[in-house]
TORBA-248213 format. One record per residue (C-alpha): residue in one letter; x, y, z. Coordinates in Angstrom, 1 decimal. Example, Ala and Ser with C-alpha at 12.3 -4.5 7.8 and 13.67 -1.06 7.14 Angstrom:
2
<site><aa>a</aa><x>12.3</x><y>-4.5</y><z>7.8</z></site>
<site><aa>s</aa><x>13.7</x><y>-1.1</y><z>7.1</z></site>
This chain:
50
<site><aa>x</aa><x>0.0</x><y>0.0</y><z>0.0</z></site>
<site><aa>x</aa><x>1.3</x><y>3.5</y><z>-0.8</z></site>
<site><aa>x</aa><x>0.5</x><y>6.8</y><z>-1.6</z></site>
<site><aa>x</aa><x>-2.1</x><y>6.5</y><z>-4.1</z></site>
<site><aa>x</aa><x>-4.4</x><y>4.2</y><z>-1.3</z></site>
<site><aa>x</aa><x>-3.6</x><y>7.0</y><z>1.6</z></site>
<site><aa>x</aa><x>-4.5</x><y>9.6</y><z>-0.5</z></site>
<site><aa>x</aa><x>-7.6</x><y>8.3</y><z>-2.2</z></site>
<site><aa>x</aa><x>-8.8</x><y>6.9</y><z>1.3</z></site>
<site><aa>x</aa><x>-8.3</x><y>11.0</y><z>2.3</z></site>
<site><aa>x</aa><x>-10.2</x><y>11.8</y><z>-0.6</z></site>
<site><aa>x</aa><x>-12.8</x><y>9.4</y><z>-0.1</z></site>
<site><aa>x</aa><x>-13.4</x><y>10.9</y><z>3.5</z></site>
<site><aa>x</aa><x>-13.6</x><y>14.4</y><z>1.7</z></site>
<site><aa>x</aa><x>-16.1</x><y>14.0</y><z>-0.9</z></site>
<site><aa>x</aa><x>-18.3</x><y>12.2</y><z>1.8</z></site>
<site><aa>x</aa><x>-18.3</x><y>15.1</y><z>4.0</z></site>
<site><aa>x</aa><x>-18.8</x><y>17.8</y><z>1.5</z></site>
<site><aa>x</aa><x>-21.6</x><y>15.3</y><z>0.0</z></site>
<site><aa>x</aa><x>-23.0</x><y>15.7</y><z>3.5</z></site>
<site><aa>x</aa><x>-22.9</x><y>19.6</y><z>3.3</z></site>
<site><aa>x</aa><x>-24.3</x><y>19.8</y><z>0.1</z></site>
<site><aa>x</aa><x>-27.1</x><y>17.3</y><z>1.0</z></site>
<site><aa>x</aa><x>-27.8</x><y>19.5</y><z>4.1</z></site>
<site><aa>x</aa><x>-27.8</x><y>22.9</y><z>2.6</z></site>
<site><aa>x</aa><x>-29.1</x><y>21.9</y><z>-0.7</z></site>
<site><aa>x</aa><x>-26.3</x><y>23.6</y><z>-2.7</z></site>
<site><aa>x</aa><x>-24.7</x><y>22.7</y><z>-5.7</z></site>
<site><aa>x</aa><x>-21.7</x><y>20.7</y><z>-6.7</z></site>
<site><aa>x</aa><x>-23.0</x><y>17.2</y><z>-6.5</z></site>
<site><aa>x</aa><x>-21.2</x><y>16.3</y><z>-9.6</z></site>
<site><aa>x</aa><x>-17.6</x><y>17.3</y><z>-7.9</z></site>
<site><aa>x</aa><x>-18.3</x><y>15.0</y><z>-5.3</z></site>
<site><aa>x</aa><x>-18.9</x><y>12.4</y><z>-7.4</z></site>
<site><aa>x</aa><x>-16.1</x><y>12.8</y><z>-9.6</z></site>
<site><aa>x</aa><x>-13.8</x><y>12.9</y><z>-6.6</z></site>
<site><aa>x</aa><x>-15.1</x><y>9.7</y><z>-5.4</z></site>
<site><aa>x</aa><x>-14.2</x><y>8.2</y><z>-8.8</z></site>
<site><aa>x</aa><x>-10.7</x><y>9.6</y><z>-9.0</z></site>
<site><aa>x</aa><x>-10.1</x><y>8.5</y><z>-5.2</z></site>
<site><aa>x</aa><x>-11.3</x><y>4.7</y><z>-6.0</z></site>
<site><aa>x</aa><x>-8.9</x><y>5.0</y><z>-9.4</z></site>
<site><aa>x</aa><x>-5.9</x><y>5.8</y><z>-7.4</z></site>
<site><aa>x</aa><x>-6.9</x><y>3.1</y><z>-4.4</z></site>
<site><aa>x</aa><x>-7.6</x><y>0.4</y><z>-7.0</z></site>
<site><aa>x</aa><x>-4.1</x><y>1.9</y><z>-9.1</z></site>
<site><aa>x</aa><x>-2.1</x><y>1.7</y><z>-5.8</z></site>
<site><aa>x</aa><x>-3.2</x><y>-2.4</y><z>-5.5</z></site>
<site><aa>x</aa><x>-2.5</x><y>-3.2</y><z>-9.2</z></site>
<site><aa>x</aa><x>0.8</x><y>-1.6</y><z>-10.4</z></site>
């Protein structure tokens, strides 16, 4: 495990919080959570395979 799984676990934690602010003030930006949780699960499942 290296950098690409700690940082994508960080990112993970991230976009779930600012999913949970968004949610709660009903504000915009649902797409850049979303897309942050794909790039964090590309670099986790990156970090396993090379």
């Amino acid at each position: 495990m290296d950098n690409g799984a700690t940082l994508g676990g960080f990112g993970l934690g991230i976009a779930y919080i600012a999913h949970r602010e968004i949610k709660k003030g009903k504000l915009k930006g649902r797409k850049f959570v979303v897309l942050g949780i794909v790039c964090s699960l590309i670099g986790i499942v990156g970090s396993f395979l090379w």
